[in-house]
Each structure stands twice: as C-alpha cells, then as structure tokens.
C-alpha positions as CSV (number, residue, x, y, z in Angstrom):
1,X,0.0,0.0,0.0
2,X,1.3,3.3,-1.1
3,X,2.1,5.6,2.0
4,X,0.1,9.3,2.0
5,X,2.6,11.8,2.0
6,X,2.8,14.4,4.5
7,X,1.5,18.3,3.1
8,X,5.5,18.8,3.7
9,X,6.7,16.1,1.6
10,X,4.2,16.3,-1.1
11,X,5.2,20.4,-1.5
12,X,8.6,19.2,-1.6
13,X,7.9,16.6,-4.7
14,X,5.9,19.4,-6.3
15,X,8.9,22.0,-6.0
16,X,10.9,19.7,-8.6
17,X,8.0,20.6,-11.5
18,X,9.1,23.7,-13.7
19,X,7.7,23.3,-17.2
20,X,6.6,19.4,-18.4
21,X,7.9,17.1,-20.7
22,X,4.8,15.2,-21.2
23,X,1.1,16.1,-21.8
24,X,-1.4,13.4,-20.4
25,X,-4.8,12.9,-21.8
26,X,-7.7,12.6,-19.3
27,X,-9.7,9.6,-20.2
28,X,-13.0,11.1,-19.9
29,X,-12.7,14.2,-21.5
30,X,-10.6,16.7,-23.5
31,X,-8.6,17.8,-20.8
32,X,-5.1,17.5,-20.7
33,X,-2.1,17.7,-17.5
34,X,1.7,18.0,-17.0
35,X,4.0,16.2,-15.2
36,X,3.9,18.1,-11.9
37,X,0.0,17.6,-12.1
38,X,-0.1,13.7,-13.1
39,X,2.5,14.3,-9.5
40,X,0.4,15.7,-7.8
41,X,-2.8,13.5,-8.4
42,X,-0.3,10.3,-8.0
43,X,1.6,11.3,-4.6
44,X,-2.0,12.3,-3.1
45,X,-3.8,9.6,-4.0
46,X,-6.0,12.0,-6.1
47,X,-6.9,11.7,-9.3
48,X,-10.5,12.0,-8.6
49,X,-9.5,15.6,-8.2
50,X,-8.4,15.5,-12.6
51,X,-11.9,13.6,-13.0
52,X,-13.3,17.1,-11.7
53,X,-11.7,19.1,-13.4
54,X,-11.8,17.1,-16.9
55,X,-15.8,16.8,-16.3
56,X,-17.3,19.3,-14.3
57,X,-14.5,22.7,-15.1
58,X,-13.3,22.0,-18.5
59,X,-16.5,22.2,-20.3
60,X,-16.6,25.7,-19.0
61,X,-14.4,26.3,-21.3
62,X,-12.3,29.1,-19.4
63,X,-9.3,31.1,-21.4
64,X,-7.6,31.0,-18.0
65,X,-8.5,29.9,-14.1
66,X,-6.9,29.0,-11.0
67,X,-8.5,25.7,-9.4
68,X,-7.7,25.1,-6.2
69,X,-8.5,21.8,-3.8
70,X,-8.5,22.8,-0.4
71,X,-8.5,19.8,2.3
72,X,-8.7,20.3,5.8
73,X,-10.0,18.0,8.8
74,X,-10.7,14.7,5.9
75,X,-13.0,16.9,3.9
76,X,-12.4,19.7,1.5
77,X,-13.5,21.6,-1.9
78,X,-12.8,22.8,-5.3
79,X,-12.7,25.9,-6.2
80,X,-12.3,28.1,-9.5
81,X,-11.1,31.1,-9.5
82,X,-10.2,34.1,-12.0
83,X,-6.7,34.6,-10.9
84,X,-8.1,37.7,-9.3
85,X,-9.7,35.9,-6.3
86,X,-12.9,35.9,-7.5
87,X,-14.9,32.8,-7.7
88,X,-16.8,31.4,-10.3
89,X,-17.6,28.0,-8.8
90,X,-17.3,25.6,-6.0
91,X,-17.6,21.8,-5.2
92,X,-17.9,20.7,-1.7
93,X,-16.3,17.4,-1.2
94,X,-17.6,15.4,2.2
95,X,-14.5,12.9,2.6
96,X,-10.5,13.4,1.1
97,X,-7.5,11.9,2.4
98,X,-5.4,14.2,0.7
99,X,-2.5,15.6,2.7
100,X,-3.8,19.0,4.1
101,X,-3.9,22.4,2.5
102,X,-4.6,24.4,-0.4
103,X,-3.6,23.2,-3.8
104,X,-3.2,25.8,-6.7
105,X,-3.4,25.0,-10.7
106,X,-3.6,26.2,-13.2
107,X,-6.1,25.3,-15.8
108,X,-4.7,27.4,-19.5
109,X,-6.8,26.5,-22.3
110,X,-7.8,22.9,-21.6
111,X,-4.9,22.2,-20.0
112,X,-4.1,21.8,-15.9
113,X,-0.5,22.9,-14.4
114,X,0.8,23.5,-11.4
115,X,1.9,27.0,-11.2
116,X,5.4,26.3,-11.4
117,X,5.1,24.9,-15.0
118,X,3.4,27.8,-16.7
C-alpha cells in the first residue's frame, strides 16, 4: 500500500515541476495535464481531483482559471477562480485523504499545471 505523504513532503515533490515534458490525456474528457499535475494527483492519491476538473471545469471552457482543492480536517472543496480571487464555482467534497492544505493550478486553455510549469 502506497504511504500518503505528509503536506510537507508532497510540497517538496511538487517544487521539482518547472515546465513538463509530457502532456497526459484525461480519459473522460478533452482535458489535458503536466508532469507536476499527473505528481500531484499520483503522490495524493488524487486523481479524482483531474476527474473534476476534466468533467465538471473543463466544459466551462475558461481562457484562464486557477483551481484550487483545499483539504482540511478529511474533507475539503474545489474551487475556480479568475486569478483575481474571485470565484466562479465551488464543489464541496464530504471525505479526502489528501494531505492537508490548499492546492493551486492552473487550468490554461484545456490544459491543468501547477503554477510552477506555466
């Protein structure tokens, strides 16, 4: 079984993402992710987090957003944003056991990043 990083160690694997030498396809839609996200949903045990985004954000069809999943306490939510702190939209989520805190991407034309690879 595949240990949960802490929040510390799973910032620390995320720091080593700048830029992506590999585009991934998201089976259920026309969303694609980098590296450092395929890391991300890998390392947290998340990528029920990229099913969200692929079905529920990217047929918005945003130029440009910032999607954040924040966990706290074993529950948590998704958020879009403008990249001004405004919201557009939100998903509560009732159980995560992703390490804790708040989780930015990047989601640039039908494709999610971490910050550090934009």
């Amino acid at each position: 079984m595949h240990k949960k990083p802490t929040p510390q160690e799973l910032r620390a694997v995320l720091a080593h993402y700048y830029g992506s030498e590999n585009i991934y396809s998201h089976s259920l839609s026309k969303l694609v992710y980098t590296d450092g996200a395929r890391a991300f949903a890998i390392n947290a045990g998340a990528y029920w987090f990229i099913d969200i985004v692929g079905t529920e954000i990217h047929p918005m069809n945003l130029e440009f957003a910032v999607v954040k999943l924040v966990s706290k306490d074993g529950a948590g939510s998704v958020v879009v944003e403008d990249g001004n702190g405004n919201t557009s939209w939100e998903k509560k989520i009732e159980f995560t056991d992703c390490p804790e805190g708040v989780w930015s991407f990047y989601l640039v034309d039908g494709t999610l990043l971490l910050p550090s690879e934009y």
